[in-house]
C-alpha positions, 0 to 999 in steps of 0.5 A: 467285677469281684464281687459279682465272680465271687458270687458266680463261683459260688452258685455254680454255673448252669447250662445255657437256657433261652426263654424267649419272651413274645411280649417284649418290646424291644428283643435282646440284640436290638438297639435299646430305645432311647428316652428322657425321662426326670429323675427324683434329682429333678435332673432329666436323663437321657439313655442315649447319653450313657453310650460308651458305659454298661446301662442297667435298667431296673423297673421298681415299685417300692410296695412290692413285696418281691422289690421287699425281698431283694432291697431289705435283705441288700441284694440287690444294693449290693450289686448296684455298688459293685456294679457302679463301682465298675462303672455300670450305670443304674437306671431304677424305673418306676411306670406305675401310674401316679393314681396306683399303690407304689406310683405316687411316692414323693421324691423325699420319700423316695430317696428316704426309701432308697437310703434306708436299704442302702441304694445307690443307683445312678438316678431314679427315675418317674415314668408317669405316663408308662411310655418307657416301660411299654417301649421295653415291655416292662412287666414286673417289678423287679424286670432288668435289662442289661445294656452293652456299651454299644447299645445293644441289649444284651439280657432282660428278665428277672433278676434270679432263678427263684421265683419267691418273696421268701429272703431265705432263697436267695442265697441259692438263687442264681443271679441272672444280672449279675451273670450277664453283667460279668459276661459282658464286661468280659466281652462274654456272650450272655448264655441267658438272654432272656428268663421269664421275670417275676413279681408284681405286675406293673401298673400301667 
C-alpha cells in the first residue's frame, strides 16, 4: 500500500516488541472465529465469506473520545481508503449494549456519522448482544485485529503506539495496523503481533 510505506518510512521502524495479551480470546496464530452479524445496510455478513481477502476488524463506539481523536483528524478513514483500495475488507464492530451510551445509535445516524469523517469501511456492523467482541476479547474502542487471507490472524491491539485522545500525537505515533497490514500483503511476518489496545472499555 502506498500510502501505508510512505507513512512507515516516515516514523521509522522499531524493534520487534510481543505484548501478549491473557485476556484475548482468540490468539494471534489462530484461526479468526467465524460470525454473521447485521450490518447498518441492513445486509448480514459473514467473516468466513471474506476468505480469500485481508479482513480488518475495528471495534467503534462513536462517543469515544479516543474513536474522536483517530476519525476527526481522518486517521483512521484514511487508512480505511488506502486499505480497501488494496482490496482489504473493514469490518467496523459496535458491541456495546443497546441500553449503554454509544450502543443505541440509529442506522441513519450512523451513517450520517461515518459520512461526516469520511468513512468508508466495508460494513458497519451492530453486535447487540456482545457475543462477537468476547469470541475475540474486544476490550476498547478502538481494538483492531488483522486477519490474513487464509484465515489466520495475524495482529490485534491498538491501532498506534500513543496512548492519548490528544490529535496533536498522532503524527509521531507509530501505526500498529498499518505496519502489520503492509507486512502481510507483502507476505511479511508481523514483528508485532499483539500491543496492549487503548480507549474506552466496551460496554458488554
Amino acid at each position: 500500500m502506498k500510502l501505508l510505506r510512505i507513512f512507515l518510512a516516515s516514523v521509522g521502524t522499531a524493534g520487534a516488541a510481543f505484548v501478549s495479551l491473557a485476556e484475548a480470546a482468540v490468539d494471534v496464530g489462530q484461526t479468526a472465529p467465524d460470525f454473521i452479524l447485521t450490518g447498518i445496510d441492513g445486509q448480514q455478513h459473514r467473516l468466513s465469506e471474506y476468505k480469500g481477502k485481508i479482513v480488518v476488524l475495528e471495534w467503534n463506539n462513536p462517543d469515544c473520545p479516543f474513536v474522536h481523536k483517530h476519525y476527526d483528524s481522518g486517521n483512521i478513514p484514511r487508512l480505511q481508503h488506502e486499505a480497501m483500495a488494496e482490496g482489504v475488507v473493514w469490518l467496523m464492530i459496535n458491541s456495546n449494549a443497546p441500553d449503554e451510551q454509544g450502543g443505541d445509535y440509529s442506522s441513519p445516524e450512523i451513517a450520517a456519522w461515518l459520512a461526516k469523517r469520511d468513512a468508508s469501511p466495508s460494513a458497519y456492523l451492530r453486535d447487540p448482544s456482545g457475543k462477537v467482541g468476547r469470541m475475540y476479547g474486544a476490550k476498547t474502542t478502538p481494538h483492531l485485529f488483522v486477519i490474513r487471507p487464509d484465515g489466520i490472524l495475524a495482529y490485534e491491539g491498538a491501532i498506534d503506539s500513543i496512548r492519548s485522545t490528544r490529535q496533536s500525537d498522532i503524527p509521531r505515533a507509530e501505526n500498529y495496523v498499518a505496519e502489520a497490514l503492509t507486512s502481510v500483503e507483502t507476505g511479511k511476518p508481523v514483528l508485532r503481533t499483539n500491543t496492549q489496545p487503548y480507549g474506552c472499555a466496551v460496554k458488554y
